[in-house]
LUMMITOR-639274 format. One record per residue: residue number from 1; residue in one letter; x, y, z of N, C-alpha, C in turn. Coordinates in nm, 4 decimals, decimal comma. Layout:
REM LUMMITOR-639274
nr | rest | nu | nv | nw | cau | cav | caw | cu | cv | cw
NUM | A | X | Y | Z | X | Y | Z | X | Y | Z
...
***
This chain:
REM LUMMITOR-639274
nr | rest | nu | nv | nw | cau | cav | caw | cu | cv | cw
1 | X | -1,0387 | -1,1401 | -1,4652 | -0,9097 | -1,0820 | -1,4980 | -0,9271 | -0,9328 | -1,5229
2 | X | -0,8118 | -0,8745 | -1,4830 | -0,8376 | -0,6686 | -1,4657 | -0,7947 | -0,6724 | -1,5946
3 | X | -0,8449 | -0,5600 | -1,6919 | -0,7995 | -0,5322 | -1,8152 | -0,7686 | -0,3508 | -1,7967
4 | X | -0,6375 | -0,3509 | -1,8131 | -0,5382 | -0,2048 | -1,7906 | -0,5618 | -0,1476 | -1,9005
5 | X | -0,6007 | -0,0021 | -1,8692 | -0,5747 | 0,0771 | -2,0039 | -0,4120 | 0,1060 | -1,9762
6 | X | -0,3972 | 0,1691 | -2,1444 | -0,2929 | 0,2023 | -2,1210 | -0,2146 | 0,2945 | -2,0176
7 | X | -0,2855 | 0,3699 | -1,9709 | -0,2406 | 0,4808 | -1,8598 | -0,2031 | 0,4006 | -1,7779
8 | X | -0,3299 | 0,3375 | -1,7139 | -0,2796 | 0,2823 | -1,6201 | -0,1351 | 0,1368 | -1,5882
9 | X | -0,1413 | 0,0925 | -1,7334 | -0,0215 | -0,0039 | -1,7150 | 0,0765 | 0,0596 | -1,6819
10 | X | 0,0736 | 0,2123 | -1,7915 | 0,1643 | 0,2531 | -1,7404 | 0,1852 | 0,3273 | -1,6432
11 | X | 0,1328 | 0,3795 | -1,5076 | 0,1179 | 0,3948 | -1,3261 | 0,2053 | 0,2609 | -1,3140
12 | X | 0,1733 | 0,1821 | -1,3474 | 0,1755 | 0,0497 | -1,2884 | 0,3334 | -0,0299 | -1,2922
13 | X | 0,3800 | 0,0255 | -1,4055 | 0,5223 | -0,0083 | -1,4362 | 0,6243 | 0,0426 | -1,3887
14 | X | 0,6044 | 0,2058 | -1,3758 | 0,6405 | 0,3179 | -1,3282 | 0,6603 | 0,2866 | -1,1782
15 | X | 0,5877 | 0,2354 | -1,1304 | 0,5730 | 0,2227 | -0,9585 | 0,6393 | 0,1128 | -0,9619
16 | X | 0,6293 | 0,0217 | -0,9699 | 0,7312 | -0,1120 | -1,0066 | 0,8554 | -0,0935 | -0,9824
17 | X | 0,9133 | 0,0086 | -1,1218 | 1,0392 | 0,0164 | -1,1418 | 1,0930 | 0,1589 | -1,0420
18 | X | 1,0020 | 0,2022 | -0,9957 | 1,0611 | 0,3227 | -0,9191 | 1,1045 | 0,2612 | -0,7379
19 | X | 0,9901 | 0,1223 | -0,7429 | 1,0040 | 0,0400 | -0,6259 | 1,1562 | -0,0298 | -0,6323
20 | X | 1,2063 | -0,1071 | -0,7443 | 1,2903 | -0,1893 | -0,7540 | 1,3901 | -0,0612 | -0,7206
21 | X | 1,4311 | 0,0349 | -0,8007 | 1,5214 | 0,0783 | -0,8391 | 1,5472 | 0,2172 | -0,6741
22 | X | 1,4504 | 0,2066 | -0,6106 | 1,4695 | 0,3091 | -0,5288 | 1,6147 | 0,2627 | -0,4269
23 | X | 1,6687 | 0,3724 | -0,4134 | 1,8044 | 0,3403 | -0,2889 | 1,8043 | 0,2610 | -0,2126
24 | X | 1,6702 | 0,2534 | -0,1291 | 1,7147 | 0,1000 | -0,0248 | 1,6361 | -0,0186 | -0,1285
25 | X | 1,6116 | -0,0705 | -0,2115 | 1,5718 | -0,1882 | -0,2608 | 1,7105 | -0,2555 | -0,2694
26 | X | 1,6605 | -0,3660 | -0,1864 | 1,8224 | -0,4494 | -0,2002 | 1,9201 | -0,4009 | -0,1142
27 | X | 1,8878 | -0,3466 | -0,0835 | 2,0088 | -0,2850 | 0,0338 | 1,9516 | -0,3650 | 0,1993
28 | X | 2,0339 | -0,4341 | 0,2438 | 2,0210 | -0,5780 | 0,4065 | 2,0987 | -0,4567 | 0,4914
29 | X | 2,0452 | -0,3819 | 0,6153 | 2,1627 | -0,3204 | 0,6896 | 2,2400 | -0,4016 | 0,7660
30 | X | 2,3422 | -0,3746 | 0,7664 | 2,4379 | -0,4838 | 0,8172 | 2,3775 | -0,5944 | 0,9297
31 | X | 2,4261 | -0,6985 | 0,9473 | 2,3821 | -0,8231 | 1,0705 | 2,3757 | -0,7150 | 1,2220
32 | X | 2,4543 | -0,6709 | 1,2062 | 2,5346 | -0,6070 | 1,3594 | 2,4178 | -0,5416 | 1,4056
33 | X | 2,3671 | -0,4367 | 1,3141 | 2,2512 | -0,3990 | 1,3255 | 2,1026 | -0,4175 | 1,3963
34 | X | 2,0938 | -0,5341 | 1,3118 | 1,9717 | -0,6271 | 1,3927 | 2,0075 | -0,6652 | 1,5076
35 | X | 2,1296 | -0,7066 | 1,5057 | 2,1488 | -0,8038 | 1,6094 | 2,2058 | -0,7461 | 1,7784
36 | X | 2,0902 | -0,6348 | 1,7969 | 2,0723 | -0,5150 | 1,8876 | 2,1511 | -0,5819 | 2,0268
37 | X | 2,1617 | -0,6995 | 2,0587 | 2,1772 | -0,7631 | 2,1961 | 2,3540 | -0,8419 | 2,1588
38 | X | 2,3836 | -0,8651 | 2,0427 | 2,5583 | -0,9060 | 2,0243 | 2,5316 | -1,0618 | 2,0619
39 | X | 2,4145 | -1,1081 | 2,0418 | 2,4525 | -1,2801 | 2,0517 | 2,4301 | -1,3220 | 1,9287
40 | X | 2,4629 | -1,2756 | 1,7992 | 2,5217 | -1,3811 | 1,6854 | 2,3612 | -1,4232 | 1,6451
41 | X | 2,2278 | -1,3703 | 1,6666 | 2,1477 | -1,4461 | 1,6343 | 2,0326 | -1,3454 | 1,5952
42 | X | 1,9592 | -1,3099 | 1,4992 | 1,8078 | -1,2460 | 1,5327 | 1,7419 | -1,3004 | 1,6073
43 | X | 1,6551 | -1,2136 | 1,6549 | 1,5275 | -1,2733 | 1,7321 | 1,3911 | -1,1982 | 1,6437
44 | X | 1,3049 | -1,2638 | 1,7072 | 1,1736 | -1,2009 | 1,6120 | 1,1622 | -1,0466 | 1,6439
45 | X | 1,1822 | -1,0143 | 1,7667 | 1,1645 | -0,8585 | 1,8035 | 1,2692 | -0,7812 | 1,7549
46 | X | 1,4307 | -0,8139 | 1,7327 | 1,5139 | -0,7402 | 1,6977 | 1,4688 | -0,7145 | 1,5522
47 | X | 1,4316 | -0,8317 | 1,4476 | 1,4034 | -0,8122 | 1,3277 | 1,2323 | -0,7231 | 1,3172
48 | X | 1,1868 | -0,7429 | 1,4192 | 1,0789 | -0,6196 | 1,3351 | 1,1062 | -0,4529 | 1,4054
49 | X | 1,2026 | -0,4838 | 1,4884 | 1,2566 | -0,3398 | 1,5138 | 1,3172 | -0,2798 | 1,4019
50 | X | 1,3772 | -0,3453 | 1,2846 | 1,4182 | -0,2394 | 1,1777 | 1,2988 | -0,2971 | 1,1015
51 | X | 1,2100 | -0,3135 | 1,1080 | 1,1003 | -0,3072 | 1,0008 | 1,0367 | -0,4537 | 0,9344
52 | X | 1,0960 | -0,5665 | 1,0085 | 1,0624 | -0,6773 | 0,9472 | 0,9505 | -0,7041 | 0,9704
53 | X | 0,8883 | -0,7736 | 0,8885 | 0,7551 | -0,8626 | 0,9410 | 0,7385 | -0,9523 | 1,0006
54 | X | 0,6537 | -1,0262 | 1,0221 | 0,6313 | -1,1267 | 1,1611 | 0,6590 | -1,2754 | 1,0334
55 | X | 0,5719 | -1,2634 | 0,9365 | 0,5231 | -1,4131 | 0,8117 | 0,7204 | -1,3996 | 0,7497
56 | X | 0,7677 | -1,2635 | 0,7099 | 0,8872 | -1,3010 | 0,6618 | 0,9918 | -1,3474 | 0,7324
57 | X | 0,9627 | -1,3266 | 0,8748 | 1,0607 | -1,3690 | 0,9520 | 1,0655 | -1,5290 | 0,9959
58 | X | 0,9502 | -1,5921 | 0,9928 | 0,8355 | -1,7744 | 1,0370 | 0,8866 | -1,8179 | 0,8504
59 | X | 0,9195 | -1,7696 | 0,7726 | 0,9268 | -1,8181 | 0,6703 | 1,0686 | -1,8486 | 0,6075
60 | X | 1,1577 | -1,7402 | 0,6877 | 1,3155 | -1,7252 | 0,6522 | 1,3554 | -1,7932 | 0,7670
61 | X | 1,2739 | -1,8633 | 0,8613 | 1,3616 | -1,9009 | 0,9807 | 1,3805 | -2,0758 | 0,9503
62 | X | 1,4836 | -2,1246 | 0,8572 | 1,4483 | -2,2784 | 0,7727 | 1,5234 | -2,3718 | 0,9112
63 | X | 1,5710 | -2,3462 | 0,9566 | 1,5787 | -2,4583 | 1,1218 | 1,4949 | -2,4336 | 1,2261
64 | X | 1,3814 | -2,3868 | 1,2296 | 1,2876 | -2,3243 | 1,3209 | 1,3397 | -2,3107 | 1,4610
65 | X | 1,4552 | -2,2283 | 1,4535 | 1,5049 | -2,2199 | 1,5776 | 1,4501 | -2,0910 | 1,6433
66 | X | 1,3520 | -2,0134 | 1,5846 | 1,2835 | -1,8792 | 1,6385 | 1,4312 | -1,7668 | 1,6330
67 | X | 1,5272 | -1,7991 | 1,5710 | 1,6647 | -1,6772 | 1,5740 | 1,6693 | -1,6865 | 1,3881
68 | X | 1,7553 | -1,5719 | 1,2901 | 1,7682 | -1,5643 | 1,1996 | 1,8940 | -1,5792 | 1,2125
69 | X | 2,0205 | -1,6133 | 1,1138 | 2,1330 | -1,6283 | 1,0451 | 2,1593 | -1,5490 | 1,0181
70 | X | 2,2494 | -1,5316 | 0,9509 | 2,2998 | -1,4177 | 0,8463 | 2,2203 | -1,4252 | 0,7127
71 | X | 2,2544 | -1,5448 | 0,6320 | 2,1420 | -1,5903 | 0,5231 | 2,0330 | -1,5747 | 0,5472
72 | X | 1,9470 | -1,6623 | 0,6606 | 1,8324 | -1,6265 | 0,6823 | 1,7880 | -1,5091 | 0,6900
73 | X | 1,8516 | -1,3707 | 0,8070 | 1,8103 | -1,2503 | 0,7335 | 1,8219 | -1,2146 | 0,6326
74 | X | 1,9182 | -1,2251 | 0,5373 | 1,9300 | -1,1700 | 0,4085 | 1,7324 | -1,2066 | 0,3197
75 | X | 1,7062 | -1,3498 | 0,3267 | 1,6258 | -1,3829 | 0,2584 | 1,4959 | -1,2981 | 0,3612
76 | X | 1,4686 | -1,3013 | 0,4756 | 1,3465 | -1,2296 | 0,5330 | 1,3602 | -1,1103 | 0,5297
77 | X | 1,4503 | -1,0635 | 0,4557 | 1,4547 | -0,8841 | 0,4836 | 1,4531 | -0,8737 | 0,3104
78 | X | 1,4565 | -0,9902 | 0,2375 | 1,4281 | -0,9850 | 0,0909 | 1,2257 | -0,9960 | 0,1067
79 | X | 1,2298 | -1,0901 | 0,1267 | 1,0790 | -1,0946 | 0,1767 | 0,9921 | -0,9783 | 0,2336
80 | X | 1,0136 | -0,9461 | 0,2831 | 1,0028 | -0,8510 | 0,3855 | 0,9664 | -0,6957 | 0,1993
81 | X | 1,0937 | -0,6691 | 0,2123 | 1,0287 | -0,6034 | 0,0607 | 1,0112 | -0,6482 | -0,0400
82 | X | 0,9397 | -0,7631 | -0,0779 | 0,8465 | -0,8119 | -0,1567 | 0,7145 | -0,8068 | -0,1449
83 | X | 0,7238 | -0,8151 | -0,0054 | 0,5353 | -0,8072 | 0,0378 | 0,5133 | -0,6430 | 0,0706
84 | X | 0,5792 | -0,5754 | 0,1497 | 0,5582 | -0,4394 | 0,1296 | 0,5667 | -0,3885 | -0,0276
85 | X | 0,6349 | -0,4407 | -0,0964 | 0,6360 | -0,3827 | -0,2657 | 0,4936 | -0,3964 | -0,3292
86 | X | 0,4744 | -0,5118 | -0,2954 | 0,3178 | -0,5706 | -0,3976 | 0,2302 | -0,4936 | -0,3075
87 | X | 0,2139 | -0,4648 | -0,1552 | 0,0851 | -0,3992 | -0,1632 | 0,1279 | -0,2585 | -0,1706
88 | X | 0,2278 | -0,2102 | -0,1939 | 0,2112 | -0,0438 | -0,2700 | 0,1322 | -0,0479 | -0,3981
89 | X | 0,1970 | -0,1273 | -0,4901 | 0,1376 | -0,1649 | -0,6152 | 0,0019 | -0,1789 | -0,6286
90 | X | -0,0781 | -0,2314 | -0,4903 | -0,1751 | -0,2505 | -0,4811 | -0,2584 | -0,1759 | -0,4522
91 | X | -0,2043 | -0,1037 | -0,3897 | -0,2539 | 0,0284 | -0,3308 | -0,2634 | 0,1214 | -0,4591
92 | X | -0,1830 | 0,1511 | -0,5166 | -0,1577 | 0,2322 | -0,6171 | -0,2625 | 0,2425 | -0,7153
93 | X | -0,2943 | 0,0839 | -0,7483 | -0,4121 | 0,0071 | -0,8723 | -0,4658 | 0,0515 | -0,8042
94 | X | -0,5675 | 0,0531 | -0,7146 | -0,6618 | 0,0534 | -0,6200 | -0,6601 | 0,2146 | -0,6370
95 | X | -0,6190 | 0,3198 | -0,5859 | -0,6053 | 0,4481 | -0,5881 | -0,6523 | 0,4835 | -0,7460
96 | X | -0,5877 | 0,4479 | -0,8122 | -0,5449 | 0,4497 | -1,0003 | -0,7024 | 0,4384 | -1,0191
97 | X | -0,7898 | 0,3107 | -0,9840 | -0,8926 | 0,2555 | -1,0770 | -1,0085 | 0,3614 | -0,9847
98 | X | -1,0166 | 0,3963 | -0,8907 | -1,0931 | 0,4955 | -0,7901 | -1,1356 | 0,6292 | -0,8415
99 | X | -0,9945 | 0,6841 | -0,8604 | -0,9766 | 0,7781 | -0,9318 | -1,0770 | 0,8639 | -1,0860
100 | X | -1,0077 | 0,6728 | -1,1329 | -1,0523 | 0,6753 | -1,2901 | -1,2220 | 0,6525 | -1,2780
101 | X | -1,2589 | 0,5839 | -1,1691 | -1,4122 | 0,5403 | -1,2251 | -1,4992 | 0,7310 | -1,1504
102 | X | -1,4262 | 0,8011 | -1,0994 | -1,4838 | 0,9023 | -0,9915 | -1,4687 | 1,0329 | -1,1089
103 | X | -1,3799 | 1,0378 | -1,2196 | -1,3338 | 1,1240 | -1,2888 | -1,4473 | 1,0924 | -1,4004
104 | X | -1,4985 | 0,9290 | -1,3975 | -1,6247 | 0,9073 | -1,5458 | -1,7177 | 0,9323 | -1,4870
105 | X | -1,7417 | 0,9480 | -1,3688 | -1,8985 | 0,9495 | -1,2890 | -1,9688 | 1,0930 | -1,3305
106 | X | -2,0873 | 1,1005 | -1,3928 | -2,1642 | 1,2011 | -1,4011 | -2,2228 | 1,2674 | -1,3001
107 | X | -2,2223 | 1,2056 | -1,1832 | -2,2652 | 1,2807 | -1,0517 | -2,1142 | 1,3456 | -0,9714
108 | X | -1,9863 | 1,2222 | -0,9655 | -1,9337 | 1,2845 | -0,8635 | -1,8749 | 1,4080 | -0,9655
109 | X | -1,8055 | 1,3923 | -1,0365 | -1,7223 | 1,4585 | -1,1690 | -1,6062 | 1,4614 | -1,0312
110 | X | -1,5436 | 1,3353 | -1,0549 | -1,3761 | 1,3258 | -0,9477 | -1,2962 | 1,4859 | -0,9583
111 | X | -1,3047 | 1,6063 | -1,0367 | -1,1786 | 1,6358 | -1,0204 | -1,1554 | 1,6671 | -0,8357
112 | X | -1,2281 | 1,7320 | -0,7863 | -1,1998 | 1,7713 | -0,6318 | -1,2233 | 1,6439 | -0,5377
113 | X | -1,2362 | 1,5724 | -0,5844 | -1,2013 | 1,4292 | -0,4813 | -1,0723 | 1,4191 | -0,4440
114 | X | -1,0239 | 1,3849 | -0,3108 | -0,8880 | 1,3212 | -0,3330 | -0,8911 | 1,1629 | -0,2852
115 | X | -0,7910 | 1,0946 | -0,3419 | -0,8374 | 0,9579 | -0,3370 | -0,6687 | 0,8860 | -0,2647
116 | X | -0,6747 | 0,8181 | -0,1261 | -0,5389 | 0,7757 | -0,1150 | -0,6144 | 0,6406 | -0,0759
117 | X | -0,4981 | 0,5623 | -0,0727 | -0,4978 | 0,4220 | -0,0218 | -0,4147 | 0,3340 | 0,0327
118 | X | -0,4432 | 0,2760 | 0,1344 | -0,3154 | 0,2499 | 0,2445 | -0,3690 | 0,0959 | 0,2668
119 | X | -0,3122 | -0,0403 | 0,2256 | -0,3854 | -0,1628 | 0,3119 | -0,4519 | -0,1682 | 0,2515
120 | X | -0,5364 | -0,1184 | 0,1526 | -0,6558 | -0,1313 | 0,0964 | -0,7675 | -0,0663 | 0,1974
121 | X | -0,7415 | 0,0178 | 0,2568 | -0,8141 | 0,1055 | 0,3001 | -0,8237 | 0,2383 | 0,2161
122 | X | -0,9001 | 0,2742 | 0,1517 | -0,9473 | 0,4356 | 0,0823 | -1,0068 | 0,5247 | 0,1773
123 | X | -0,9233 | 0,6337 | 0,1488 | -0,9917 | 0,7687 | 0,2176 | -1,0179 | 0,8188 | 0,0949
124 | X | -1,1231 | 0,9295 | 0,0970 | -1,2063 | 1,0027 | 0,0289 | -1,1613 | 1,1804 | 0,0675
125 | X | -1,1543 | 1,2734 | 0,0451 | -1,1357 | 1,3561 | 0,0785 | -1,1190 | 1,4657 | -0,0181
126 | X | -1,2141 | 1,6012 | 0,0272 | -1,2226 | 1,7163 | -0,0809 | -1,3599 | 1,7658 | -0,0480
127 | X | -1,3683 | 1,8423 | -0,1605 | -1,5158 | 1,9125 | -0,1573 | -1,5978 | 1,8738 | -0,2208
128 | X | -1,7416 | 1,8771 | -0,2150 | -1,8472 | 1,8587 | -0,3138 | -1,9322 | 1,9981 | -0,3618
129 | X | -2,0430 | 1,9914 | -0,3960 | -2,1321 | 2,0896 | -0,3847 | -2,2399 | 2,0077 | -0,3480
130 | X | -2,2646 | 1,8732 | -0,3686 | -2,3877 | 1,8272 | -0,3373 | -2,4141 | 1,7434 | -0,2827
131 | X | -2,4971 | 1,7214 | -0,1328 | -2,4806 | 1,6308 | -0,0426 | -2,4953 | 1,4294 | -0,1066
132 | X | -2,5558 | 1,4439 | -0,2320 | -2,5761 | 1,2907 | -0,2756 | -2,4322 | 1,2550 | -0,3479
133 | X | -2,3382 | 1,3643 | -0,3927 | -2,2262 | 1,3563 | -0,4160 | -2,0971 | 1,2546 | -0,3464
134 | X | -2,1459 | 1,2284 | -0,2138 | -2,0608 | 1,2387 | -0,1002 | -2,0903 | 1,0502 | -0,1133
135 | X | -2,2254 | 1,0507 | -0,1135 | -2,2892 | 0,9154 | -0,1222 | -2,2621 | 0,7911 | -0,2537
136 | X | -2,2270 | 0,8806 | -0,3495 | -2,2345 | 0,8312 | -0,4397 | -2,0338 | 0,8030 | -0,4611
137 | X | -1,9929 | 0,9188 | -0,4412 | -1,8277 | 0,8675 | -0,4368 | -1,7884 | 0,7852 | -0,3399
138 | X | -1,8504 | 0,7506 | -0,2141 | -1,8339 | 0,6221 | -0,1502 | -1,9029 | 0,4472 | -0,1997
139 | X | -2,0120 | 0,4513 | -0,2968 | -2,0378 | 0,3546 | -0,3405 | -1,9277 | 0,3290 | -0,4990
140 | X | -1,8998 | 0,4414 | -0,5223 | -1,8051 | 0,3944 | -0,6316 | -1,6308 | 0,3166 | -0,5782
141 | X | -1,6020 | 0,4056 | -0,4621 | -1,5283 | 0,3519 | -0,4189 | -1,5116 | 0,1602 | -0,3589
142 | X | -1,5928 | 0,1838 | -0,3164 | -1,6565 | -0,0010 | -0,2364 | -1,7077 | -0,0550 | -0,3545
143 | X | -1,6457 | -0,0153 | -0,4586 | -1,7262 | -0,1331 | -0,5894 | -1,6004 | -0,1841 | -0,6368
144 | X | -1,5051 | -0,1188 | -0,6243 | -1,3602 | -0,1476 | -0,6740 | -1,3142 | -0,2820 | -0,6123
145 | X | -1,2814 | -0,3783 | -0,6667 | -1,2112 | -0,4618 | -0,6312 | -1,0662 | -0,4666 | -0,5249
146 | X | -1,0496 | -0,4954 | -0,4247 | -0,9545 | -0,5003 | -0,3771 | -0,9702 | -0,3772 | -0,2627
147 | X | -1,1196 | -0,3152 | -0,2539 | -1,0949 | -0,2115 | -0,1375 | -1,1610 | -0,3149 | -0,0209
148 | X | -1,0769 | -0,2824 | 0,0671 | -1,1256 | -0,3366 | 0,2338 | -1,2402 | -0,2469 | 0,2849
149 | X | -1,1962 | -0,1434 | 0,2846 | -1,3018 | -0,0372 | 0,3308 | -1,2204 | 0,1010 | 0,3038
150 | X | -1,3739 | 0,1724 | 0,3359 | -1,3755 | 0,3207 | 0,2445 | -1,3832 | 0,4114 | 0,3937
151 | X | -1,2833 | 0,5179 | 0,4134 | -1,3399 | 0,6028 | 0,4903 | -1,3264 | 0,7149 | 0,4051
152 | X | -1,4368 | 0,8214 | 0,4369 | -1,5299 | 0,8904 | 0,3550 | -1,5203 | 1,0392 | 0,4185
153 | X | -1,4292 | 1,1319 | 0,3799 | -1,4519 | 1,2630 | 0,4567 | -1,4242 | 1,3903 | 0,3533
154 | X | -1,4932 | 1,3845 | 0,2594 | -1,5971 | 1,4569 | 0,1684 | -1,6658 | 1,5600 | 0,2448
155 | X | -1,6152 | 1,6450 | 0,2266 | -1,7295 | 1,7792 | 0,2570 | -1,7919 | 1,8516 | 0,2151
156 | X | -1,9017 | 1,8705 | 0,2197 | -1,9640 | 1,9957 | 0,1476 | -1,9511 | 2,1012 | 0,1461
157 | X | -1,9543 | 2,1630 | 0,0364 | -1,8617 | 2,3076 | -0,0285 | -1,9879 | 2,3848 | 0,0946
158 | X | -1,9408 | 2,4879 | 0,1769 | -2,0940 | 2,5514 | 0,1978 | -2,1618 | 2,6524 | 0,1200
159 | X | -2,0427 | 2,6926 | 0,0000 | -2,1678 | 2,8187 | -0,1124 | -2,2699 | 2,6836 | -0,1281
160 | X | -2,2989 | 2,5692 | -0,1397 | -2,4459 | 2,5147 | -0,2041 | -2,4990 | 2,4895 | -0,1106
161 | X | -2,6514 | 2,4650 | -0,1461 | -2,7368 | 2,4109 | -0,0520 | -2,7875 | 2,3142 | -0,0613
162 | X | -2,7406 | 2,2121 | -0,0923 | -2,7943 | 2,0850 | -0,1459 | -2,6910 | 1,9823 | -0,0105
***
């Protein structure tokens, strides 16, 4: 089980409620919309043309007729930002705890790191002064729970020679 400092619960709440509360949360664009071709039905391609997913669409489709409803979109385009919501969140923790362990490190000293995360993919990016620097903020990164993989483009400052 992750144990949050306080900072970070609070990143964590903050992103939450900035997710729920942002302008399109909850907002379905009209049927008409999706329904790019005028036959009364989604199809899997019309719905990931405005952004749906493939699992929310196989999951909202409850007569497995491979077309969405009206209801049925409503609920896969609810879906749909539920699972994009949780892995921002995830991303975010993930970014958040990177950050924090790169800012305690006595070798990297995080402040000139930059740290993003997409999928659970981490990029690395900034300056160092010292080439074991580079090495060492990529093993901190890949220790974090929840990273897929680390890409690593850390450069060395060239005033050092190390």
């Amino acid at each position: 089980m992750k144990t949050l400092t306080p900072s970070l619960s609070l990143l964590i709440l903050i992103l939450i409620a900035f997710t729920a509360t942002s302008p399109m949360a909850g907002l379905t664009p009209p049927f008409k919309v999706y329904d790019s071709n005028a036959d009364g039905a989604i199809s899997l391609e019309e719905f990931q043309a405005q952004g749906g997913l493939v699992k929310s669409f196989h999951d909202s489709d409850m007569n497995r007729d491979l077309s969405l409803s009206e209801d049925e979109l409503a609920n896969a385009s609810a879906s749909t930002d539920r699972i994009m919501s949780t892995q921002y969140v995830d991303d975010a923790w993930i970014t958040a705890k990177v950050k924090t362990m790169l800012l305690k490190d006595d070798i990297v000293k995080g402040l000139s790191v930059n740290v993003e995360t997409r999928k659970g993919l981490v990029q690395l990016s900034g300056w160092v002064n010292h080439a074991y620097q580079i090495d060492q903020a990529e093993r901190i990164a890949r220790s974090i729970d929840g990273v897929k993989s680390v890409r690593n483009d850390l450069l060395l400052n060239k005033r050092s020679r190390t």
